[in-house]
C-alpha positions in Angstrom: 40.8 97.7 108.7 44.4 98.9 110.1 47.0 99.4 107.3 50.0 98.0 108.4 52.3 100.7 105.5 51.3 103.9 105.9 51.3 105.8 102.8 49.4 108.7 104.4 52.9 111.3 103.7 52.2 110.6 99.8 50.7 113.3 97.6 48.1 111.4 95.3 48.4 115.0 93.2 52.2 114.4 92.7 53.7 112.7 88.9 55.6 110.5 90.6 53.1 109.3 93.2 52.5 105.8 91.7 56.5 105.5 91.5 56.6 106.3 95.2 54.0 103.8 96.1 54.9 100.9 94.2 58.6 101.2 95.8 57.4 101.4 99.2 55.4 98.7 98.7 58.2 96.6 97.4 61.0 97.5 99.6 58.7 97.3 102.6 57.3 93.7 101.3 61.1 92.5 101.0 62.2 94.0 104.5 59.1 92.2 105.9 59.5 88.8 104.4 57.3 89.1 102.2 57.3 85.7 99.9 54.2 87.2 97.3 52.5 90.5 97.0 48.5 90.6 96.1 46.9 93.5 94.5 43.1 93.1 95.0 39.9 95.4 93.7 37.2 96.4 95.4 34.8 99.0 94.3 36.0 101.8 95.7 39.6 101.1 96.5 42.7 98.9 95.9 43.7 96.2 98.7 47.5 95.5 99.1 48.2 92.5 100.8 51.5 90.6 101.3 52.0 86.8 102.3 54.3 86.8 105.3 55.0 82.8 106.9 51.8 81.5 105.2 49.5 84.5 106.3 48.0 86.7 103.7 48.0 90.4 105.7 46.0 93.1 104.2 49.0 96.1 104.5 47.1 99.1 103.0 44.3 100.6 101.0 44.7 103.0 97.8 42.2 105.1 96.8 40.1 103.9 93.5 41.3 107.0 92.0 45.1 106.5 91.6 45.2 102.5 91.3 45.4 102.4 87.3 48.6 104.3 87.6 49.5 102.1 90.7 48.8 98.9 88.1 50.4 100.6 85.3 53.7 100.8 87.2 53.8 97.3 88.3 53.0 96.3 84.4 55.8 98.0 83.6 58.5 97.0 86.5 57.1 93.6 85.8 57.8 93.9 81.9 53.9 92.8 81.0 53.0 96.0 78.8 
C-alpha cells in the first residue's frame, strides 16, 4: 500500500515525534481537502486515512509502536482526556 504523506524524515526516537506527526497529518489533511480524518488499527500498525470528495484514501501507516502517543495527542488536541 503507497502512503500518500510521507513521514519517513521523522525520528520515532524523538519527544516530540507524536507532536510532529499529528500536525503533519492535520495540516496536510486541510491542504488536501480533507472533510474527515480516520485513524484505524490493525495489528501491527496504525492506518491513517482521510476522506477527500467522498473517497476514503489510506495516506500512511505508523508503526504499532508509537500509535498510543499518536492517539494520546489527538485526545488531547481534541479535548477528550
Amino acid at each position: 500500500m503507497p502512503n500518500i504523506l510521507s513521514l519517513s524524515d521523522l525520528d520515532p526516537r524523538k519527544d516530540d515525534y507524536a507532536t510532529q506527526v499529528v500536525e503533519r497529518l492535520l495540516h496536510a489533511g486541510v491542504s488536501a481537502g480533507a472533510s474527515d480524518i480516520h485513524v484505524d488499527t490493525s495489528p501491527s500498525s496504525v492506518l491513517v486515512k482521510w476522506r477527500v470528495a467522498g473517497e476514503l484514501l489510506t495516506v500512511a501507516e505508523i508503526p504499532d509502536g508509537v500509535s498510543t502517543k499518536i492517539l494520546a495527542r489527538i485526545k488531547a488536541l481534541s479535548r477528550l482526556i
